[in-house]
C-alpha angles and dihedrals in degrees: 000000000000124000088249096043087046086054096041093045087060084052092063099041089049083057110046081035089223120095089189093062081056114080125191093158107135095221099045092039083059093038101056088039083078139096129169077279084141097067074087119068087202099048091046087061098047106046102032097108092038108112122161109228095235144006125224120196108196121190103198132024087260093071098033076056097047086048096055098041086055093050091045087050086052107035095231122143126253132196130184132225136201119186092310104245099126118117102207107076088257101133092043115102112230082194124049108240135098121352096198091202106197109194103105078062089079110133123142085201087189155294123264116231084229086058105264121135115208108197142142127264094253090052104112112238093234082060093058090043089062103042090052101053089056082061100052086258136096133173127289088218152006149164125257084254094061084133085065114015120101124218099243091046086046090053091029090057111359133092103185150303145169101021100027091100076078110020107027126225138308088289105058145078094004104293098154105049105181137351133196118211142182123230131226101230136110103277100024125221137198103225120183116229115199133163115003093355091069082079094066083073116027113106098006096134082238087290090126100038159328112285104225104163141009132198103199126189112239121193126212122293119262122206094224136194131202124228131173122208128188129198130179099242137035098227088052084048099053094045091062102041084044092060088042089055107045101038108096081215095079121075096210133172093183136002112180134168123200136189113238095245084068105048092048088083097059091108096168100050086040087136100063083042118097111192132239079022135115113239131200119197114208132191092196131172108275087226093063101039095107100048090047086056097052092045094053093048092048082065103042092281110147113200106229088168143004124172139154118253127238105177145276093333100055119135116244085026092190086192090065074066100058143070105016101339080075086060085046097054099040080055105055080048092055127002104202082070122100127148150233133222111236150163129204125194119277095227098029099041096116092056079057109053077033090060093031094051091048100045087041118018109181099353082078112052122187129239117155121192109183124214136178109256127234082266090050110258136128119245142165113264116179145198101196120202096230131176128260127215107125142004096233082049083056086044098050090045086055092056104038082057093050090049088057100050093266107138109217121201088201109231095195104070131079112218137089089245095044096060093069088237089090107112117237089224086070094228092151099045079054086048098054094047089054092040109036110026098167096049098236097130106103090324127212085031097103105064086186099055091046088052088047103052100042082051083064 
């Protein structure tokens, strides 16, 4: 350790007043300077070598605040991590600096009676899931790492999951209904979003401030049931799930269709897999599992598995499949796969899958979440299994798709913009220059901002 770093890192420890909440371990330093950056060939080898210089753990706002003023006052970085299940990069500091770890931070404060969860930004989603549920709520939505995902890192990062076929994703109708967040000046302060100026925050990767505390929208408990159905095509696949998705007649948590090539690699649920067919997993209203099943059977659908649900430990837990734990299985399968974040259009889908199949066969698998869209209607939203072989080839996939209408959310960049959540209104690129002057928040992670200030 430098003589600097050694006299900055007592700083820091005179300031939280507990030398054991500041790390300087190599290893751990390493270890909590990682996200799931390496579900990205590109990313992996980009931020491979990239490491913060300490990590700082705060328990209170006060500390998170003394933190940031001593870091304004001396110009170093900080990043903030949640619990490190992103897959962009976006918890990894590009410069040294202060990894402002927040999972001690992990309080589900309560639940409303009117179904609002106040918590702060360390506490675990399945947490809030639970807790929840003994209250007659559960979340709208989720990713497929809810064991492990926090809720800061989830609103800092994320965009949706289980749930989002009926309630949409982070964004939308009002989910998260306030923040508070701390800001990187001189003399910090916590400052509460709520409405529109939510939006300020959400999704920017912690590069305008310092998430504290969250107030998130829950909806009513359902009690939910699994089912697995196999057909022998795709296309026969997605027609039905599609119906399923898009009917208001249908209480759904998860509705989502995979090639066979995907499913293939679900070692563990091997036994409500048949192989060389197209699977949907759904999370469907108990109350209407019999009648799902009798619908899918009356169009070609075969029932390799139904099941009630009884929460997060459940056992298949078909969710622990979907959303990107669909990318990490088809990985540890084959290693040359990675994947992409996509939407087709919700009347010309078929054309798609039609071009991209026959420009990529097998090299493009197919894996389609829905998800109910900011105007309220269902789409189909995808996380397609691609090849890998060089970066210009994923380039050239995410552009053919673009050509054809296919929106693509690109996975391999790291930056707020490049990532296709940024808002064209450029709230976030305003926040940033209120909230962290001196740029010191995650830098190098708002392309914008960079662009703007060496303009200057």
């Amino acid at each position: 350790m430098t003589p600097t770093l050694s006299t900055f890192v007592d700083d820091l420890k005179q300031v939280i007043g507990d030398a054991d909440r500041v790390l300087t371990n190599p290893a751990t330093v390493a270890r909590l300077s990682r996200d799931f950056y390496w579900y990205s060939p590109v990313l992996k080898q980009l931020l491979s070598d990239k490491v913060g210089d300490v990590v700082v753990q705060p328990t209170s706002v006060d500390e998170i605040c003394a933190v940031l003023r001593l870091c304004h006052d001396q110009g170093i970085a900080v990043t903030a991590r949640g619990a490190g299940t992103g897959n962009y990069g976006q918890a990894i500091p590009l410069q040294g600096g202060v990894v402002l770890d927040l999972a001690l931070m992990d309080a589900v404060e309560c639940i409303h009676p009117d179904g609002i969860a106040i918590c702060q930004p360390g506490a675990k989603l399945s947490l809030i899931e639970n807790e929840g549920r003994r209250h007659g709520w559960e979340l709208r939505c989720y990713p497929s790492t809810v064991a492990k995902a926090s809720v800061g890192g989830f609103l800092g990062g994320g965009s949706g999951g289980i749930g989002s076929v009926a309630h949409g994703g982070l964004r939308d109708f009002n989910t998260v209904r306030a923040l508070e967040v701390v800001t990187m000046e001189p003399e910090p302060r916590v400052i509460k979003h709520e409405g529109d100026a939510i939006h300020e925050i959400l999704h920017a990767w912690g590069t305008n401030g310092i998430i504290s505390r969250i107030w998130l929208c829950l909806t009513p408990a359902v009690e939910w049931a699994q089912c697995v159905v196999a057909f022998p095509s795709f296309n026969e696949a997605f027609d039905f799930s599609e119906q399923i998705a898009t009917s208001n007649h249908w209480t759904k948590r998860l509705v989502t269709t995979f090639e066979s090539l995907i499913t293939a690699s679900f070692s563990p649920i091997r036994n409500i897999i048949t192989p060389d067919k197209a699977h949907i997993f759904f999370m469907i209203a108990a109350a209407q599992l019999e009648e799902l099943q009798l619908a899918a059977k009356a169009v070609g659908g075969e029932i390799t598995f139904a099941a009630a649900y009884e929460g997060l430990r459940t056992s298949p837990l078909l969710s622990d499949y979907t959303w990107n734990h669909t990318t990490l299985w088809a990985m540890k399968t084959d290693n040359t796969l990675t994947y992409l974040q996509c939407g087709f259009s919700p009347t010309t889908a078929r054309s798609q899958f039609s071009q991209l199949k026959a420009r990529y066969g097998d090299d493009f698998l197919f894996h389609i979440e829905f998800m109910k869209n900011s105007d309220g209607l269902v789409v189909p939203g995808s996380i397609p299994v691609v090849r890998f072989t060089t970066a210009e080839r994923l380039n050239e996939m995410i552009d053919f798709c673009r050509e054809i209408g296919v929106t693509v959310a690109n996975p391999h960049v790291n930056n707020v913009e490049g990532g296709g959540r940024y808002r064209q209104d450029h709230i976030q690129l305003q926040a940033k220059r209120k909230y962290d002057p001196k740029g010191l928040l995650n830098p190098g992670k708002m392309a914008s901002y960079l662009v703007a200030e060496d303009a200057n």
